[in-house]
Backbone as XML, in Angstrom:
<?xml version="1.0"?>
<chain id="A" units="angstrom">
  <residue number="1" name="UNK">
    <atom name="N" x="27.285" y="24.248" z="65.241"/>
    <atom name="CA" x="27.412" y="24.044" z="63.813"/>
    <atom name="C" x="26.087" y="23.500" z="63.278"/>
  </residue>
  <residue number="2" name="UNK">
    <atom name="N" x="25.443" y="24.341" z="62.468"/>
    <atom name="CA" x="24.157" y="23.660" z="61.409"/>
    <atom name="C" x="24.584" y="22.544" z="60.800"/>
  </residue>
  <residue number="3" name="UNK">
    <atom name="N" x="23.391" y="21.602" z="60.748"/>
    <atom name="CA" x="24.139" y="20.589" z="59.803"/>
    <atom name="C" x="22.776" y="20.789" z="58.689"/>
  </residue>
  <residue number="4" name="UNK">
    <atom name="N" x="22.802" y="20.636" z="57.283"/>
    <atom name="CA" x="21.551" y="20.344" z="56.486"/>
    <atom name="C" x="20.860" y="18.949" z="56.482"/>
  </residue>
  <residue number="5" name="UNK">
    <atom name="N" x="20.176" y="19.034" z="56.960"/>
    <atom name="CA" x="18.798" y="17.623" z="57.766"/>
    <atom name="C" x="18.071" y="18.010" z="56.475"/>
  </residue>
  <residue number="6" name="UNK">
    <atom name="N" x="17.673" y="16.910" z="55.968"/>
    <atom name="CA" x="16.482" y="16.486" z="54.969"/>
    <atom name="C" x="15.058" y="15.706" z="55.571"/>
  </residue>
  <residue number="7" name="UNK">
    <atom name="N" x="14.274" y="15.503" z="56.486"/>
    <atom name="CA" x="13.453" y="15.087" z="56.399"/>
    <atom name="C" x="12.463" y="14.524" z="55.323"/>
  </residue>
  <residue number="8" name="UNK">
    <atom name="N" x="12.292" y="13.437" z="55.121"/>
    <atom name="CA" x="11.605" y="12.958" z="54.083"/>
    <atom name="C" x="10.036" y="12.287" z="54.685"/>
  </residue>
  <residue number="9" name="UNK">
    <atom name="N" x="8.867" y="12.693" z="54.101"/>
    <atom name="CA" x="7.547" y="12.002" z="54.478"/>
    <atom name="C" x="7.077" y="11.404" z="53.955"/>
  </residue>
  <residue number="10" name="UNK">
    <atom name="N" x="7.072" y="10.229" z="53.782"/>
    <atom name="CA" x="6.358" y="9.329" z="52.730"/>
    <atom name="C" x="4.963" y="8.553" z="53.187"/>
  </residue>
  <residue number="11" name="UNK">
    <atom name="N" x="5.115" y="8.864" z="54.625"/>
    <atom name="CA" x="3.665" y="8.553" z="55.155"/>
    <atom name="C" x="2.522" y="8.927" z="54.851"/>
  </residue>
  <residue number="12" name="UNK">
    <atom name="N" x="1.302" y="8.487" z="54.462"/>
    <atom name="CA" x="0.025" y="9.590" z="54.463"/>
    <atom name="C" x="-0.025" y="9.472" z="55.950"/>
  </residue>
  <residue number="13" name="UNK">
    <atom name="N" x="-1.117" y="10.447" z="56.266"/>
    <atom name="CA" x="-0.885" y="11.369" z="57.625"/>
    <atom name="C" x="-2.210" y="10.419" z="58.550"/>
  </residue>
  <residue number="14" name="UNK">
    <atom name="N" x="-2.530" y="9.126" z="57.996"/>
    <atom name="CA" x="-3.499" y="8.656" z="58.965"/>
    <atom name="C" x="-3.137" y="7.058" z="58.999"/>
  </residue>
  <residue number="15" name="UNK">
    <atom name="N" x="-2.941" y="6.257" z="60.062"/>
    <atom name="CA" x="-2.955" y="4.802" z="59.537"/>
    <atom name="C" x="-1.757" y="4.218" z="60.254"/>
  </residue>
  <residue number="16" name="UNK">
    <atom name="N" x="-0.881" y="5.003" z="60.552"/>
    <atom name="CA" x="0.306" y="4.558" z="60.996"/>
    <atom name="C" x="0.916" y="6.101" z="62.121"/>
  </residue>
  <residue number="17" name="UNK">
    <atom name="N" x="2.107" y="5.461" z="62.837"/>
    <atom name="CA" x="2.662" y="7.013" z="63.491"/>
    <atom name="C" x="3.618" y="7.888" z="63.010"/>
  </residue>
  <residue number="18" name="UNK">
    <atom name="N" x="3.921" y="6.990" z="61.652"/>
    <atom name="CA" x="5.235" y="7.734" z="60.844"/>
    <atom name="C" x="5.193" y="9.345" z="60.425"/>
  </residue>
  <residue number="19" name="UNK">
    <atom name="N" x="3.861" y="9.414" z="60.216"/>
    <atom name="CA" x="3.616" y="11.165" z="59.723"/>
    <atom name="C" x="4.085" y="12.073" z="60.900"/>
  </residue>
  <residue number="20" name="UNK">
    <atom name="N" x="3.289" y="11.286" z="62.616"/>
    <atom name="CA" x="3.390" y="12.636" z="63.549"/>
    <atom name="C" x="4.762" y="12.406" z="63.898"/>
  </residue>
  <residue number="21" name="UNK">
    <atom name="N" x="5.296" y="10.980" z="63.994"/>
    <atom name="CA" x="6.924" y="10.598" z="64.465"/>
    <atom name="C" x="7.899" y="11.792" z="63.357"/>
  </residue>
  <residue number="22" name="UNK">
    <atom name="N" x="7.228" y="11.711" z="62.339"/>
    <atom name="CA" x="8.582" y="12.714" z="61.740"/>
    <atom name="C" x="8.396" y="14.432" z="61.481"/>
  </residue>
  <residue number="23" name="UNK">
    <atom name="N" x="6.696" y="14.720" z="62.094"/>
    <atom name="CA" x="6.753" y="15.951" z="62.339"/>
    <atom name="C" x="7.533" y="15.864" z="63.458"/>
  </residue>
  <residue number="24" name="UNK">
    <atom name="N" x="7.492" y="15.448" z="64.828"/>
    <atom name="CA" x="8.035" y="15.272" z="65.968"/>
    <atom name="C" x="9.188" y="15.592" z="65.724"/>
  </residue>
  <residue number="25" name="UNK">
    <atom name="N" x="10.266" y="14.840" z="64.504"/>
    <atom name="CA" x="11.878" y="15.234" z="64.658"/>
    <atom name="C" x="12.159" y="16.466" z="64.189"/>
  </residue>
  <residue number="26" name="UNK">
    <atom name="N" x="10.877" y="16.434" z="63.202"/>
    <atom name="CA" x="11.347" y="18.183" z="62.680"/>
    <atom name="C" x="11.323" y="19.205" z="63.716"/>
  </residue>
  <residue number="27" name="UNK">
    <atom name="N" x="10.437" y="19.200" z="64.472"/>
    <atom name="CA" x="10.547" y="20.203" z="65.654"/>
    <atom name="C" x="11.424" y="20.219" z="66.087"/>
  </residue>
  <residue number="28" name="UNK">
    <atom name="N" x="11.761" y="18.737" z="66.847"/>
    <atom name="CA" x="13.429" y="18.793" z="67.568"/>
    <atom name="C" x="14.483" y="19.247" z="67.320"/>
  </residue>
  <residue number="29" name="UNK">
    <atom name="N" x="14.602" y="18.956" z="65.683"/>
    <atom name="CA" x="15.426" y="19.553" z="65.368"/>
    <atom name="C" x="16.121" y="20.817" z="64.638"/>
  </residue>
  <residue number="30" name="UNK">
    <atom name="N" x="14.981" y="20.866" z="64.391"/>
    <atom name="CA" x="14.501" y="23.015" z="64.601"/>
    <atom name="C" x="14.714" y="23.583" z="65.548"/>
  </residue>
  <residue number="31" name="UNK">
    <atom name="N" x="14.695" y="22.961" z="67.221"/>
    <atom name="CA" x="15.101" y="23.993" z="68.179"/>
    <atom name="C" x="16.334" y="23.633" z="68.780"/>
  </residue>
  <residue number="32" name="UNK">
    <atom name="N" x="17.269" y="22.867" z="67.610"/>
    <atom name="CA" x="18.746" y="22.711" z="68.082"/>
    <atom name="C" x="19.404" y="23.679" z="66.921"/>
  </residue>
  <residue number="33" name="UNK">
    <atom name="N" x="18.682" y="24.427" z="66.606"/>
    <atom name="CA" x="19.111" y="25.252" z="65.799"/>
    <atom name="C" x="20.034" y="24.368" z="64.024"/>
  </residue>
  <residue number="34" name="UNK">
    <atom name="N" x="18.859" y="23.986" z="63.366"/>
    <atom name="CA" x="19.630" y="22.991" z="62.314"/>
    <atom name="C" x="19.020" y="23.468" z="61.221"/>
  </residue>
  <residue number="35" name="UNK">
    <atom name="N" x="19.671" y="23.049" z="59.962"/>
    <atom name="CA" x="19.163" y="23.696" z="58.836"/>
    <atom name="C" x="18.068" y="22.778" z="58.390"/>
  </residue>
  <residue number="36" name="UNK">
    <atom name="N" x="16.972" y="22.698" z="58.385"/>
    <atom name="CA" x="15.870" y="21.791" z="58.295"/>
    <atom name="C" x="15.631" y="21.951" z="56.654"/>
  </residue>
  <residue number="37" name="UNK">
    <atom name="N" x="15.466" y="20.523" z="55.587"/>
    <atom name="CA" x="14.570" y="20.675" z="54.366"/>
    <atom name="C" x="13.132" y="19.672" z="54.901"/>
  </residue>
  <residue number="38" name="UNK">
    <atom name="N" x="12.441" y="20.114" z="54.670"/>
    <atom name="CA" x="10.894" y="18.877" z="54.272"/>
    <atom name="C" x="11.032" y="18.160" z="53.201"/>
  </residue>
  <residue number="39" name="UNK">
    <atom name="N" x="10.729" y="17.435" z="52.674"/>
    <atom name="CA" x="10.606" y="16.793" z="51.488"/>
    <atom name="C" x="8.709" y="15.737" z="51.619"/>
  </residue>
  <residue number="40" name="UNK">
    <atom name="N" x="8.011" y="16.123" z="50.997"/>
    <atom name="CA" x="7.033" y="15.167" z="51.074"/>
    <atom name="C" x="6.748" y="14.420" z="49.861"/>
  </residue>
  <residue number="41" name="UNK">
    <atom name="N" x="6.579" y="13.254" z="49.400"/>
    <atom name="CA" x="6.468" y="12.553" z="48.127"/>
    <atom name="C" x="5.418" y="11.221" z="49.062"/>
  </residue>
  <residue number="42" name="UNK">
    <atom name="N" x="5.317" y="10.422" z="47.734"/>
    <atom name="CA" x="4.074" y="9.576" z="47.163"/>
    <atom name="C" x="3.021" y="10.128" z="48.323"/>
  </residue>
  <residue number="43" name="UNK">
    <atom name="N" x="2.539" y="9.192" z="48.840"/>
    <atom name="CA" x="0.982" y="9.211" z="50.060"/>
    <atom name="C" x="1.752" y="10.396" z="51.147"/>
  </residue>
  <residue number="44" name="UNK">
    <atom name="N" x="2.893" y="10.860" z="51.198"/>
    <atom name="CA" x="2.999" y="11.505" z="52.344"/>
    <atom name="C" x="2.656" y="13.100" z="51.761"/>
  </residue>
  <residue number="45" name="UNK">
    <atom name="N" x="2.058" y="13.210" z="50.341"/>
    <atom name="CA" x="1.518" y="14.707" z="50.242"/>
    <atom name="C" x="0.342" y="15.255" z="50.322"/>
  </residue>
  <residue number="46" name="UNK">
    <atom name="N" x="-0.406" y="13.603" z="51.500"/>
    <atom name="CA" x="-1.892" y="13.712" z="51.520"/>
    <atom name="C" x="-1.771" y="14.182" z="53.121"/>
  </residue>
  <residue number="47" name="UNK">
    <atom name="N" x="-0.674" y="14.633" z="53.667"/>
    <atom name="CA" x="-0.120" y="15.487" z="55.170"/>
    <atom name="C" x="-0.437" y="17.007" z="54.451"/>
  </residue>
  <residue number="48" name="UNK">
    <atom name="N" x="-0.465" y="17.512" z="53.647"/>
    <atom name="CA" x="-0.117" y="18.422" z="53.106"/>
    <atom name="C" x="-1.535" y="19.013" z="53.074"/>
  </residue>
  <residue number="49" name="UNK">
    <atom name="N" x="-2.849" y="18.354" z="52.636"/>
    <atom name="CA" x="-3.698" y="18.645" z="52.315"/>
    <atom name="C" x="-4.524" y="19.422" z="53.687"/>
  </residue>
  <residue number="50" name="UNK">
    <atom name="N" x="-5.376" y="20.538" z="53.277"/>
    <atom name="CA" x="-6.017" y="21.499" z="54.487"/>
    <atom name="C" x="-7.318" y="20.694" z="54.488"/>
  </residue>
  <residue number="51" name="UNK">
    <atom name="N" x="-7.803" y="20.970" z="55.466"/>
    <atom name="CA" x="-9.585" y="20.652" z="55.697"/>
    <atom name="C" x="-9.230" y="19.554" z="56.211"/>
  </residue>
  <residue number="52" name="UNK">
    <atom name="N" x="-8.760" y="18.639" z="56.778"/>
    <atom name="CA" x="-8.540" y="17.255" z="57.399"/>
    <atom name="C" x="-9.154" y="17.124" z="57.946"/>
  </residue>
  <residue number="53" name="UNK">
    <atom name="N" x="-9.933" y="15.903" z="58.256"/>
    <atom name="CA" x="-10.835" y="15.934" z="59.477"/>
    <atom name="C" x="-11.144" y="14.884" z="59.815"/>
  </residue>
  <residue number="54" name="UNK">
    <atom name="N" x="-10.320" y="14.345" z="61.026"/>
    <atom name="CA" x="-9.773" y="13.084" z="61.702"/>
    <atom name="C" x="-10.700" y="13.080" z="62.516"/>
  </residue>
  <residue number="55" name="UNK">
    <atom name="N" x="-11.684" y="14.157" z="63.231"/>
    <atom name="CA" x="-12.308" y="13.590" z="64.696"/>
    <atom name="C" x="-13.010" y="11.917" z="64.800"/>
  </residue>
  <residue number="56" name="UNK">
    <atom name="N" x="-13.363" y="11.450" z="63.297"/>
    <atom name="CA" x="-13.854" y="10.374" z="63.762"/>
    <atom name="C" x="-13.084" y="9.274" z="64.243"/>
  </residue>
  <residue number="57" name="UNK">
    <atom name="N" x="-11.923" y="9.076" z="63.518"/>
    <atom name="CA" x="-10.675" y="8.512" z="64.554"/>
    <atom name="C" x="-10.185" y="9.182" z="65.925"/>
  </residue>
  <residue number="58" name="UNK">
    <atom name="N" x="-10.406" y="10.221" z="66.596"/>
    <atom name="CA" x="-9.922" y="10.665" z="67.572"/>
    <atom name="C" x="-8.077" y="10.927" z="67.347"/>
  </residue>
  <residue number="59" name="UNK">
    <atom name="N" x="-7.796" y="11.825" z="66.321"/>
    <atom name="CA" x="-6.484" y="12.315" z="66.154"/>
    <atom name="C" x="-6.778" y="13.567" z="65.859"/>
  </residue>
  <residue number="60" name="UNK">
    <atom name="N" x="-5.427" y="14.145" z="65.612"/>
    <atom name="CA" x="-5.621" y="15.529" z="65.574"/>
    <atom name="C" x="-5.291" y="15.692" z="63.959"/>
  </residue>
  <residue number="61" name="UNK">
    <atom name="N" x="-6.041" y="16.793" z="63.253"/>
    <atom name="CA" x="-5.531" y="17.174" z="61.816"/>
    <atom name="C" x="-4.079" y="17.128" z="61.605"/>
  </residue>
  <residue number="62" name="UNK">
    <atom name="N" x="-3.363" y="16.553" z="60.925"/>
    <atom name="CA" x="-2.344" y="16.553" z="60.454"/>
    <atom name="C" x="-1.860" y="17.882" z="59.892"/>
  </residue>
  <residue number="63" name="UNK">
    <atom name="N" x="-2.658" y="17.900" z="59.069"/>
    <atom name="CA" x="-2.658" y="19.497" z="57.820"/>
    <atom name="C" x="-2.353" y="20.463" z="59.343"/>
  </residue>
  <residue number="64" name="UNK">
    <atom name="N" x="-3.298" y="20.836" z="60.126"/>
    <atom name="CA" x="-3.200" y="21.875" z="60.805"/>
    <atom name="C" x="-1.929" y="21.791" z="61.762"/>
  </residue>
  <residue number="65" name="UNK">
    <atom name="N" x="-1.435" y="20.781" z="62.359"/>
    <atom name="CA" x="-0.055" y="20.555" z="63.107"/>
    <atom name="C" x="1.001" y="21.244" z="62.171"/>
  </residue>
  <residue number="66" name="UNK">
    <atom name="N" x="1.389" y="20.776" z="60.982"/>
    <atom name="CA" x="2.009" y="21.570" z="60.001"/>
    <atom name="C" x="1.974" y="22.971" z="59.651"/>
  </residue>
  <residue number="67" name="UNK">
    <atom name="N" x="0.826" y="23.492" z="60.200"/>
    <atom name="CA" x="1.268" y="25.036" z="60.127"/>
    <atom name="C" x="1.912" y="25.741" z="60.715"/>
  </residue>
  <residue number="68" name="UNK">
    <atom name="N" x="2.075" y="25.421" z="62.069"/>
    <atom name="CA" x="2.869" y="26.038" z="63.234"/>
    <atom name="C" x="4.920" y="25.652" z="62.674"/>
  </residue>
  <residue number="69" name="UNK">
    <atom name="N" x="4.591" y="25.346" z="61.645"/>
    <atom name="CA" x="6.538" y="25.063" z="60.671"/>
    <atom name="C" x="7.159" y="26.183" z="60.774"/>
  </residue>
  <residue number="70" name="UNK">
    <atom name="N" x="6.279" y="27.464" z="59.994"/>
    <atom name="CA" x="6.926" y="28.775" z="59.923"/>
    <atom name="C" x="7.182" y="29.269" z="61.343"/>
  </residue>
  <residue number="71" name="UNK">
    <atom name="N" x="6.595" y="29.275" z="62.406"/>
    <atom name="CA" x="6.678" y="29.344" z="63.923"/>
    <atom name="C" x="8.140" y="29.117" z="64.303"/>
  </residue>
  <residue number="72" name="UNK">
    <atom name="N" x="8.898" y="28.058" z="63.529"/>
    <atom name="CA" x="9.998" y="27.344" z="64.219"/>
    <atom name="C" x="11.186" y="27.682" z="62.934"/>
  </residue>
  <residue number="73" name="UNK">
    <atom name="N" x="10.374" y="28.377" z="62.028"/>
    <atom name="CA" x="11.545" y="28.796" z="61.177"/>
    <atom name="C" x="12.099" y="28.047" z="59.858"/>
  </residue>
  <residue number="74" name="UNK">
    <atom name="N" x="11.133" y="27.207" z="59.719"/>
    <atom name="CA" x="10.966" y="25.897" z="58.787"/>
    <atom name="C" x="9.965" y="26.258" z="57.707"/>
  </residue>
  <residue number="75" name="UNK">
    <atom name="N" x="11.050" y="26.827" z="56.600"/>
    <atom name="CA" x="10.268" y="27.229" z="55.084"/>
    <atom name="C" x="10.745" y="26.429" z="53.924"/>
  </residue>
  <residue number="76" name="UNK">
    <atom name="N" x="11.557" y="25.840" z="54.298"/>
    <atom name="CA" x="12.252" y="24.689" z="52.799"/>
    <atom name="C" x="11.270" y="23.709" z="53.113"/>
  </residue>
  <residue number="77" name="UNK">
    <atom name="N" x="10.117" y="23.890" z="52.159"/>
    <atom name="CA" x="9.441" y="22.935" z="52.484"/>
    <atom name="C" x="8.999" y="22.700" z="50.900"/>
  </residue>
  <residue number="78" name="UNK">
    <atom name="N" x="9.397" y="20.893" z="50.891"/>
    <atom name="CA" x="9.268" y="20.979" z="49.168"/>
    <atom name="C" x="8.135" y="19.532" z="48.702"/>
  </residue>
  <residue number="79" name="UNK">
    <atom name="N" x="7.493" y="19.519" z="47.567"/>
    <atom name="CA" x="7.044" y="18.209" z="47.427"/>
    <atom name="C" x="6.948" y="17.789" z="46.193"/>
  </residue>
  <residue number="80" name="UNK">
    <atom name="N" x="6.853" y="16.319" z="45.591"/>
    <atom name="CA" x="7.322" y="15.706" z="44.477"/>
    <atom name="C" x="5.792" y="16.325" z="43.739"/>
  </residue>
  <residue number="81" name="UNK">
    <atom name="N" x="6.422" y="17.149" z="42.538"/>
    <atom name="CA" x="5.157" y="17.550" z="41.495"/>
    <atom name="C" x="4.410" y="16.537" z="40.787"/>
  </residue>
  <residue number="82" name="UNK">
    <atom name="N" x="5.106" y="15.246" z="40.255"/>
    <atom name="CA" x="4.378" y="14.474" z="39.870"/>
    <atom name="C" x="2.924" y="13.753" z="40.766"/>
  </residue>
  <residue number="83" name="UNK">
    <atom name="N" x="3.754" y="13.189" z="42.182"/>
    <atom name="CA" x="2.838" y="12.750" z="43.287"/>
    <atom name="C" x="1.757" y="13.914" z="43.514"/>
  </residue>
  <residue number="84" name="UNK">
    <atom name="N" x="1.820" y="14.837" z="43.504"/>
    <atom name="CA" x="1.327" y="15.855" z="43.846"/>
    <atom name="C" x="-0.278" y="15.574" z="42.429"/>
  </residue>
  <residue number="85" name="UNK">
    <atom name="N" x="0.112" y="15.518" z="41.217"/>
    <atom name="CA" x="-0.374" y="15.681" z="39.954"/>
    <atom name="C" x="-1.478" y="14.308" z="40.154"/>
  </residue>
  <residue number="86" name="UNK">
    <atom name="N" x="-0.706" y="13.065" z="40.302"/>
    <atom name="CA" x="-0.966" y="11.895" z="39.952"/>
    <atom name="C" x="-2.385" y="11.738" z="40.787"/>
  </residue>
  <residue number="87" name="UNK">
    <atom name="N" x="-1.855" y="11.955" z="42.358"/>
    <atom name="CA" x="-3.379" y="12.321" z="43.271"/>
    <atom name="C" x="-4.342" y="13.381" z="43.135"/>
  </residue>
  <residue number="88" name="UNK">
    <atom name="N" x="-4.472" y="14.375" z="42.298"/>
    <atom name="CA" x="-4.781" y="15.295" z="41.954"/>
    <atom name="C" x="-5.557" y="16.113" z="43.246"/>
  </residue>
  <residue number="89" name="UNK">
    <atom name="N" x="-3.706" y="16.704" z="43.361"/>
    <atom name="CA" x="-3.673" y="17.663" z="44.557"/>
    <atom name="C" x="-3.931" y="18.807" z="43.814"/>
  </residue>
  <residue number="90" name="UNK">
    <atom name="N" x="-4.031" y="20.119" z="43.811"/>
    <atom name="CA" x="-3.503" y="21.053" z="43.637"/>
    <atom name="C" x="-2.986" y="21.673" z="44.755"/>
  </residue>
  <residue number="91" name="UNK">
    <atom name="N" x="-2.071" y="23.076" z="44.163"/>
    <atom name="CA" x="-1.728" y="23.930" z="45.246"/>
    <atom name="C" x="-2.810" y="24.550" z="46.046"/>
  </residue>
  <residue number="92" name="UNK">
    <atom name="N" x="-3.950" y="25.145" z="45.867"/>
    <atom name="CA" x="-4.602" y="25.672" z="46.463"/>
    <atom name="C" x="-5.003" y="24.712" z="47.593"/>
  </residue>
  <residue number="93" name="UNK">
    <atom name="N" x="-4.867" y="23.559" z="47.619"/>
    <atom name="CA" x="-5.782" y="22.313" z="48.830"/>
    <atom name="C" x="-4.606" y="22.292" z="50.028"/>
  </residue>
  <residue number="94" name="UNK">
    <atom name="N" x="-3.242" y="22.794" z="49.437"/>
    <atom name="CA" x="-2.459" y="22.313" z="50.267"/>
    <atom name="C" x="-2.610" y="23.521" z="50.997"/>
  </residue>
  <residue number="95" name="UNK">
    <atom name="N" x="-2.286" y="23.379" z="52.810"/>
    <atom name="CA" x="-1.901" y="23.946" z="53.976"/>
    <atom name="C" x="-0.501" y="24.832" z="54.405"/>
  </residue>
  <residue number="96" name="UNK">
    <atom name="N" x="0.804" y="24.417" z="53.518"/>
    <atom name="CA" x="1.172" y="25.273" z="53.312"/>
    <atom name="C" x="2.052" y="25.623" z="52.328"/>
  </residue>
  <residue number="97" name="UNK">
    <atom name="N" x="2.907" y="26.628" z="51.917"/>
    <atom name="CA" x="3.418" y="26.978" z="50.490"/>
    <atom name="C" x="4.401" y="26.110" z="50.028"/>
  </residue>
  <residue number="98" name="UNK">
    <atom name="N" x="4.791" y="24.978" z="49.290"/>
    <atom name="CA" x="5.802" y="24.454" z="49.154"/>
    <atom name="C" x="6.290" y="24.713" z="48.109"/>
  </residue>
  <residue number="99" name="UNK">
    <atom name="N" x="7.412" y="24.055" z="47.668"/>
    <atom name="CA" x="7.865" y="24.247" z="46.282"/>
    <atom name="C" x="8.150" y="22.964" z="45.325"/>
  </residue>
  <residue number="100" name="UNK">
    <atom name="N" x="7.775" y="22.785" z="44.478"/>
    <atom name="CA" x="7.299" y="21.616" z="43.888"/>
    <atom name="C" x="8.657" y="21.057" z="43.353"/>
  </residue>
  <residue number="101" name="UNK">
    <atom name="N" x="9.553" y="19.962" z="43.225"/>
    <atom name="CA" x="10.297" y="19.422" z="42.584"/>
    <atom name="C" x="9.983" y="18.255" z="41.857"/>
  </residue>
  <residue number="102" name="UNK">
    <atom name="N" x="10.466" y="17.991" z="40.424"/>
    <atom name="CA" x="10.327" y="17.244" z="39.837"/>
    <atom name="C" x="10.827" y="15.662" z="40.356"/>
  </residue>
  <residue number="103" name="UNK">
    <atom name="N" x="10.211" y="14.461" z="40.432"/>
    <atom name="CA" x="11.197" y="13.540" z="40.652"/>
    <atom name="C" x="12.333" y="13.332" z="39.654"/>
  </residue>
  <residue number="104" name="UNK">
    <atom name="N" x="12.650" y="13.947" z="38.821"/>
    <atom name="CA" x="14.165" y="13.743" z="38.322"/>
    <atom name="C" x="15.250" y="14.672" z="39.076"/>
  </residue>
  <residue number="105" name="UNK">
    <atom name="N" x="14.691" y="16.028" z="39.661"/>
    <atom name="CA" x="15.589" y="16.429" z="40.604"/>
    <atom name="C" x="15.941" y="15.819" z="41.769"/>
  </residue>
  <residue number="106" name="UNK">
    <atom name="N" x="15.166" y="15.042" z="42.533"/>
    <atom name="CA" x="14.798" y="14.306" z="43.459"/>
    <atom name="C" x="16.485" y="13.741" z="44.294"/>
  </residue>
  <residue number="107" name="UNK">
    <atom name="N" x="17.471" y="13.059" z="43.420"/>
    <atom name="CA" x="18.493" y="12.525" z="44.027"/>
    <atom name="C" x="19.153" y="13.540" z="43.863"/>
  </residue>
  <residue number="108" name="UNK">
    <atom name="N" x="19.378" y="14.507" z="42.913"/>
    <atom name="CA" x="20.595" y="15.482" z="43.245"/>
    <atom name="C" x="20.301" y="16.588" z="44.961"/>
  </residue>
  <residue number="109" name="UNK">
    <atom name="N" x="19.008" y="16.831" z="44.604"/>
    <atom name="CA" x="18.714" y="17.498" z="45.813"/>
    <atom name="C" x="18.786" y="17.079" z="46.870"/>
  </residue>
  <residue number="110" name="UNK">
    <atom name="N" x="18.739" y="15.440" z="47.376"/>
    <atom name="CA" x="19.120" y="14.795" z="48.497"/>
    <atom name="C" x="20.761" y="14.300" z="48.864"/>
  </residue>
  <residue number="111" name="UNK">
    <atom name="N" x="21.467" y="14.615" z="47.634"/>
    <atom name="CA" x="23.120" y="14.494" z="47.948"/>
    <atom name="C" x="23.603" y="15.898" z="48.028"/>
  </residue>
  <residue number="112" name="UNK">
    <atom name="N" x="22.335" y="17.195" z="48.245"/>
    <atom name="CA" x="23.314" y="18.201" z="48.762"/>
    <atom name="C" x="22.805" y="18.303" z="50.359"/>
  </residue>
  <residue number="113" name="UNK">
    <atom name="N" x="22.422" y="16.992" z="51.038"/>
    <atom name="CA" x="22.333" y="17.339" z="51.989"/>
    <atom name="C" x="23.016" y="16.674" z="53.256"/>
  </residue>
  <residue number="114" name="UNK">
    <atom name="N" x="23.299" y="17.149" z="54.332"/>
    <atom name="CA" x="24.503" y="16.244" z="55.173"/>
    <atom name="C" x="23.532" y="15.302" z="56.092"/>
  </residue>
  <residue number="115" name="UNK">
    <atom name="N" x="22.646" y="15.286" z="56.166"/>
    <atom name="CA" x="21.926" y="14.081" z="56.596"/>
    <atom name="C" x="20.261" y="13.834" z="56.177"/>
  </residue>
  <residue number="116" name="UNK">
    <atom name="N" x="20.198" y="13.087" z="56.041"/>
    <atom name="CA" x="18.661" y="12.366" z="55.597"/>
    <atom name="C" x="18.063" y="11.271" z="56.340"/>
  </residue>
  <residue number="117" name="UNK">
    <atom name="N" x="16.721" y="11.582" z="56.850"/>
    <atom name="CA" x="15.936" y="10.738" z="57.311"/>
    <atom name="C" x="14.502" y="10.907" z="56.547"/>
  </residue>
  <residue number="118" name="UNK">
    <atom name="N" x="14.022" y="9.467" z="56.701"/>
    <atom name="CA" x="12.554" y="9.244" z="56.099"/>
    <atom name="C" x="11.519" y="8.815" z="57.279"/>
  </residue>
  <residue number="119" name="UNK">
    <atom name="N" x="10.993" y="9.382" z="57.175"/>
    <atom name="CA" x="9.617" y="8.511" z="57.569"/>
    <atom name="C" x="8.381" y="8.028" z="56.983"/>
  </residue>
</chain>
């Protein structure tokens, strides 16, 4: 039985282990066969961004770990338009296609889902 999993990222992708800890569950739980959403909002849509370039910390790009999503079948991948605006992301910087939700959609879209985790 699928269950709908929300993953939420609120981490930016350097500084702490919360970004790779919750790519980590998404995988897992992509190959138990589950209905996976992404959700990325405030600092966690600076995971999102391409060109990363961690070597001077000795980590690996964040941005580029995230591409291998579609690999595992993981396309609900969504992020808060305002956060997105406020840091002045655009779409073109980001790594891969998401779909932008407003934070006023924000709670209805997380009570259609049967479980939620943040990182």
């Amino acid at each position: 039985m699928s269950h709908k999993i929300l993953i939420i990222q609120r981490a930016a992708p350097y500084g702490s282990s919360l970004a790779r800890e919750g790519l980590d569950y998404v995988l897992t739980s992509a190959a138990y066969d589950q209905d996976i959403s992404l959700l990325f909002l405030g600092d966690g849509v600076f995971q999102l961004l391409k060109n990363q370039h961690s070597s001077g910390i000795n980590l690996k790009p964040q941005g580029s770990a995230l591409e291998i999503l579609p690999l595992y079948d993981i396309d609900k991948i969504y992020a808060v338009k305002e956060d997105l605006q406020e840091r002045n992301i655009l779409e073109k910087d980001l790594t891969l296609n998401i779909k932008a939700l407003s934070r006023n959609d924000i709670s209805a879209f997380i009570s259609q889902q049967d479980k939620v985790v943040g990182f």
